[in-house]
N, C-alpha and C positions, 0 to 999 in steps of 0.2 A: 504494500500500500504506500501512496505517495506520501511524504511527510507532510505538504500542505492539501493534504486534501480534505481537510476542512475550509478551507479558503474557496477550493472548487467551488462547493456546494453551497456555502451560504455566508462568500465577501459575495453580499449584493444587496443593492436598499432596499430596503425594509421596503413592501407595497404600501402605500398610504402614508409613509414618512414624513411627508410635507402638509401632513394635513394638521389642523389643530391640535392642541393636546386635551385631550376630555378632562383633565382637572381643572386647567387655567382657560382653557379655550383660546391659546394662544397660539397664530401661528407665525416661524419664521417667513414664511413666501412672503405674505403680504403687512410685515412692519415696516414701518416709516419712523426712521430715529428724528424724523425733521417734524414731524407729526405735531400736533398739541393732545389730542384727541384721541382717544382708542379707537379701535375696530368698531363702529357699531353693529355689527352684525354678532360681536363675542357674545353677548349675555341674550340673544335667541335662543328662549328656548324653544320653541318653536321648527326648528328648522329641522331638517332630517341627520339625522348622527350616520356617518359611515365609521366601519371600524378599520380598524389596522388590521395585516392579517401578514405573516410570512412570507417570504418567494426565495425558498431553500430551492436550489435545482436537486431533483433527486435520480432526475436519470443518471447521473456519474455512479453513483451508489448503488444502484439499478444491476449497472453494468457490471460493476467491480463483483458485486454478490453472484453476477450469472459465471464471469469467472473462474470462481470458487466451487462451482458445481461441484460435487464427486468426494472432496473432500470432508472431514472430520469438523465438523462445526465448534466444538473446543477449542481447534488449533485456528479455526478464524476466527472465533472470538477472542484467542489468545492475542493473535499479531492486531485485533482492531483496540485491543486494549492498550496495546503497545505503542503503537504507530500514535494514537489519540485517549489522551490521558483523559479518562472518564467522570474524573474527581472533578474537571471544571465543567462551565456551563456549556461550552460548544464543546466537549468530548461528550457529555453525559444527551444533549441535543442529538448530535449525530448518529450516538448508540439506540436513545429512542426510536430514530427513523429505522434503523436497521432491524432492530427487533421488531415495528412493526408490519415490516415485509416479509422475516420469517416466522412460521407457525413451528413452534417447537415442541409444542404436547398435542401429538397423535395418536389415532389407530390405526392401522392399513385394516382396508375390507378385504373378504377374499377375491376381488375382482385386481387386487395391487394398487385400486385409490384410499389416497389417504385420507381420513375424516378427523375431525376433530374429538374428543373426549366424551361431546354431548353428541356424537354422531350427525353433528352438520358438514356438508362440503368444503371443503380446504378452499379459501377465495384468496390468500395470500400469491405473492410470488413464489415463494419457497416455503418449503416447509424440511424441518431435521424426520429423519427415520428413527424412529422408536427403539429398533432393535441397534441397527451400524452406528447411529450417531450421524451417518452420512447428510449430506446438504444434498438437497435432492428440488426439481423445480416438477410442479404437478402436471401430469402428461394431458393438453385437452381433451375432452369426453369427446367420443366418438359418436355418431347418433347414427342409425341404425333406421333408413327410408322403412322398410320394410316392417320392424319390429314395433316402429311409431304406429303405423298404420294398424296395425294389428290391437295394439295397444289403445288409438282411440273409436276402432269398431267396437272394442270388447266392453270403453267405459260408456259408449252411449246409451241412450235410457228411453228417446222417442222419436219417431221418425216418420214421416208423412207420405202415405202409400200412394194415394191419389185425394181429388178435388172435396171426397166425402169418407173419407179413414185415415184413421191416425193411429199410429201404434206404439203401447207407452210399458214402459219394462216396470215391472212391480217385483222386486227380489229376484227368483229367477225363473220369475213365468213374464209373457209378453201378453199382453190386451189390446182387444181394436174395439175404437170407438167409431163407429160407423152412424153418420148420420144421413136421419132415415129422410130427408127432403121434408118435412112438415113439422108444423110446430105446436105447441100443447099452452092451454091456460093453466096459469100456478095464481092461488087466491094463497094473499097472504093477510093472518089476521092481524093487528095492529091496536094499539091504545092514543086516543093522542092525550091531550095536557090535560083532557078532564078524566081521564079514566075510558072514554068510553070506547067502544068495541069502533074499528073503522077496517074494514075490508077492503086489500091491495091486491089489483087483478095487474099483472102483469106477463108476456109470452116468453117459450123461452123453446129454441128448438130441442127436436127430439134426437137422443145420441142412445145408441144401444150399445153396449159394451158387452164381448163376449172374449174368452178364453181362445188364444189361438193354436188351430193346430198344428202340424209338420209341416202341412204344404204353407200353409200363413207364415208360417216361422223362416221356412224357405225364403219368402217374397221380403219379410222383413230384412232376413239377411242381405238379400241381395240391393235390398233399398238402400240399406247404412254402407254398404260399399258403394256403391253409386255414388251416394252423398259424398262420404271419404274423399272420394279419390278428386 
């Protein structure tokens, strides 16, 4: 590691440096030693606050870690310890960025990705190997045209056969609601604000639901492929 490489990653102005200071609300850009007068815009409070924020470059660091690939995460935390004295604020700084691009408590699943503890997805850059100790970067997930497909035939639930059926998965049986072209009167009884009885006629079409069979079942299947694809 280079001896200034903290200088690489963050000799650079602070983003927002020039802007006021949130205690004094002073800013060097705009004083005037000739002035009599302050800023009148300091004591708005009114105005909108932007804050300060960092502008560390961390692709160097990025880089430097890829690297390192292969080897013993000990011995590069050894020489990051070395090279950049931890104990100040830009050694202790730069070691934070570095730690938070590697994931250091894993599990490997038996598929050889690695997960985290609580069994979430490794989203780091790197992560160390549980067993070698080794610095290792996570291999991208492969996805699988075929096995997706498969996978969102199997999780659908309802699918629309034609103009007057619809077919809807209830656990693991399939239902068609087949409407029958006419519609029915529904008398609904009601109270209103004195108590008394008030009778709601409103229509509402007729749908008959029935159990599907093999060949239904068939037609379904071959519907939610269709849709799929």
């Amino acid at each position: 590691m280079r001896e200034d490489f903290h200088k690489v990653i963050i000799e650079k102005p602070r983003w927002g440096s020039r802007m006021r200071n949130l205690k004094t609300r002073w800013s060097t850009r705009r004083y005037d030693p000739d002035g009599d007068f302050a800023d009148p815009d300091m004591f708005d409070l009114n105005r909108k606050v932007v804050r300060k924020s960092f502008s560390d470059r961390l692709s160097p660091l990025r880089r430097y870690l890829a690297t390192q690939v292969g080897r013993p995460w000990s011995k590069i935390e050894g020489e990051f310890r070395k090279a950049l004295d931890t104990r100040t604020v830009i050694g202790r700084h730069l070691w934070d960025h570095a730690r938070d691009m590697v994931e250091q408590k894993v599990r490997m699943n038996p598929d050889g990705r690695p997960v985290t503890l609580r069994g979430y997805p490794v989203w780091t850059d790197f992560f160390v190997h549980p067993r070698t100790g080794i610095l290792h970067q996570p291999k991208p997930e492969r996805i699988d045209p075929h096995r997706e497909r498969q996978k969102k035939i199997a999780n659908t639930e309802s699918v629309v056969l034609d103009e007057s059926t619809k077919a809807e998965k209830a656990g693991d049986l399939w239902y068609l609601f087949i409407d029958e072209g006419r519609v029915e009167e529904v008398v609904e009884v009601r109270r209103d604000r004195t108590g008394k009885q008030v009778f709601h006629r409103t229509t509402r079409p007729v749908v008959r639901k029935k159990q599907a069979n093999t060949d239904e079942i068939r037609r379904i299947r071959a519907a939610i492929e269709e849709a799929v694809e």
